[in-house]
N, C-alpha and C positions, 0 to 999 in steps of 0.2 A: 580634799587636799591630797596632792598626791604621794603615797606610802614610797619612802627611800627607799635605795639598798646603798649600804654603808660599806665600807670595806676598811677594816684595823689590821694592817700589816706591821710587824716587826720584829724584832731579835728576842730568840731566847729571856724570858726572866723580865721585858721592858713593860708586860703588865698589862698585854692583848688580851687576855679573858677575864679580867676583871673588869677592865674599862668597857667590853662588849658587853657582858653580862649588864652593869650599870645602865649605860646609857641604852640598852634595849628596853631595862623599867622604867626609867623616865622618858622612854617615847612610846612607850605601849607596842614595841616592837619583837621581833621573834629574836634569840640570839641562836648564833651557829658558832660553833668552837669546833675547827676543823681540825687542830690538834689531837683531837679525842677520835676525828675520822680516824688520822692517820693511826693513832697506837690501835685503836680497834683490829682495823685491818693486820697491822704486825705483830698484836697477841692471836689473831685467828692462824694466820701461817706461821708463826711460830708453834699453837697448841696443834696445827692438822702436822706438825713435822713434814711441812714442803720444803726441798733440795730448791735454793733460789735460783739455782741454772737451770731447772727442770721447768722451763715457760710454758710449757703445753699443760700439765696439773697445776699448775701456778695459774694461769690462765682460765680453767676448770673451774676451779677455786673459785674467783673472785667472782665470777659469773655467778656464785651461787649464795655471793655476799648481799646483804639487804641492811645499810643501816640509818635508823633514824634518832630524831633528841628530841628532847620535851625539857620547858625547863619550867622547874619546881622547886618552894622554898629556897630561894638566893642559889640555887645550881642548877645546873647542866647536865641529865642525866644522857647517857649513854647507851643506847639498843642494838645487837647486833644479831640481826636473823630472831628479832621478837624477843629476845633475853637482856638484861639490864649486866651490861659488863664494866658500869662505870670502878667500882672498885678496883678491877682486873688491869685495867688502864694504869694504874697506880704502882704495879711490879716494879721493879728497877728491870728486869731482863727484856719488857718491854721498852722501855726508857734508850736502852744501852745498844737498841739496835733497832729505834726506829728511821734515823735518819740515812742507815744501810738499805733497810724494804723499800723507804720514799723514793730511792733513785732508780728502781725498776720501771723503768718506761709500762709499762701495763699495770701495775699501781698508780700510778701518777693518774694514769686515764682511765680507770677506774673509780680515784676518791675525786675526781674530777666533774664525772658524770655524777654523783653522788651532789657531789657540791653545789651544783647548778640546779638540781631537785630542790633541794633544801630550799635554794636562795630564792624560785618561785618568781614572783612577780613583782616581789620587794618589800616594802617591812621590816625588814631582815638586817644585823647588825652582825656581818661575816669577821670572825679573826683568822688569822693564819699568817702565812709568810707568801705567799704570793696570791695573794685575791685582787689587789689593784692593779697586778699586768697579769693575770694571765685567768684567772676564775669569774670577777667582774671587771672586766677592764671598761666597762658601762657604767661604774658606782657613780654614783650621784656625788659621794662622799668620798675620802680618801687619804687616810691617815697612817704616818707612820711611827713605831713607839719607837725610841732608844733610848740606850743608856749605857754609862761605864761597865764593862764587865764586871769589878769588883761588885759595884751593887746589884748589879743581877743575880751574880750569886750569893748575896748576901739574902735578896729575897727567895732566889730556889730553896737556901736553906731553911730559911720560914715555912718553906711549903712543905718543901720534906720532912720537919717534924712535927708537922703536923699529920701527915700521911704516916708518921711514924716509921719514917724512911731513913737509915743510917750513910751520911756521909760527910768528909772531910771540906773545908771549904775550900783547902785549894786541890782538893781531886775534882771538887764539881767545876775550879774555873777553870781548869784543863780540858774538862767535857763541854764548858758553853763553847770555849775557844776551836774543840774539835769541830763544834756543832755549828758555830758559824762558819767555818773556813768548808765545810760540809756543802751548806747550806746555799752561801754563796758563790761558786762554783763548782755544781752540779750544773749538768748538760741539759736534765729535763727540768724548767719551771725553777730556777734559782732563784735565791732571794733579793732584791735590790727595791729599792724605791722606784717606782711612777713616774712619770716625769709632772702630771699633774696631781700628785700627794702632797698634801702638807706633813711637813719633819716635824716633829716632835721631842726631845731629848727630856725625857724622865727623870733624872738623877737626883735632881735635887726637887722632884713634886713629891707629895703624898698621890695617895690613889684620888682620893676626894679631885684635889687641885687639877690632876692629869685630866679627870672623867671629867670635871667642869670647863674646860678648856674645851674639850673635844665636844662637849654637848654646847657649845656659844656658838662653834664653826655651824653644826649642824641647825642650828634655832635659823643662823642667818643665810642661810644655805633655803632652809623652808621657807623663809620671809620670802626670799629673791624669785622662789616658787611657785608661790601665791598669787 
């Protein structure tokens, strides 16, 4: 039978790396959590102190970036240049400036060639914010999460104390709200839905209800395959 590639696109906090994580166990699939590309890359030029107008060390840099995932026990760990930086990811001073690094046209096509590594021949259940136009715009699959802001950050704040991450819930809806308007007009790779994605609106799923949803499309998706 032939091994998918998936592509879960959507908004900040709508529940893209859980539902990828999920349904990559019940299909005996690889999951990719491109989010963790992106902070990777923005805790490494943040820790080498590169000047982001400085393209040519910036450029240096990235050349000399290597990063891969493995996922183990219910997560997703994170490797950058062979060292496990998944907790590093977890900073707020990463958080707070990765969606400034992501609009670097040479980042972009860098965590881009990365991306397409990963994604291989397929198997693969990709999240991120633009996989269905512009990373796999070939997925077999193609799904996109939403949800009301308020509950988005209601769930960020779940995540964050559990990260043991201090913040306010409406400083974090000011940040989703920076993050989309970010997000979805930027020049390189913006966020928007596919025109053959299926929308999904989250608000009122659990995780369970959202993943079994998204794993139905895909069962019939493989039927139609077969």
């Amino acid at each position: 039978m032939k091994r998918l590639k998936i592509a879960i696109d959507g908004t900040a906090g709508s529940g893209k790396t859980t539902t990828a994580m999920r349904l990559a166990e019940k299909l005996g699939y690889k999951p990719v959590e491109t989010g963790a590309i992106f902070r990777a890359i923005t805790y490494y030029v943040l820790e080498q102190r590169i000047g982001l107008e400085d393209k040519e060390k910036l450029k240096k840099l990235l050349e000399k970036i290597k990063i891969t995932q493995i996922y183990e026990k219910g997560r997703i760990r994170t490797f950058l240049n062979d060292i496990d930086v998944t907790e590093k990811l977890k900073d707020r001073i990463v958080e707070q400036n990765v969606s400034k690094i992501s609009e670097i046209k040479e980042v972009r096509s860098k965590i881009l060639e990365i991306e397409k590594e990963l994604a291989g021949d397929g198997g693969v259940v990709m999240e991120g914010r633009d996989i269905g136009t512009v990373v796999l715009p070939d997925a077999d699959v193609k799904i996109f999460l939403d949800a009301k802001r308020e509950i988005r950050a209601k769930r960020r704040i779940k995540d964050f104390k559990r990260k043991r991450i201090g913040i306010k819930e409406d400083e974090l809806i000011k940040e989703i709200e920076k993050r989309d308007r970010m997000d979805s007009k930027r020049d390189v790779a913006p966020l928007k839905i596919a025109e053959d994605a299926i929308y999904i609106d989250t608000t009122e799923l659990t995780v369970e209800e959202q993943v079994e949803r998204v794993y139905r499309i895909i069962l019939k998706k493989m039927e139609n395959e077969a």
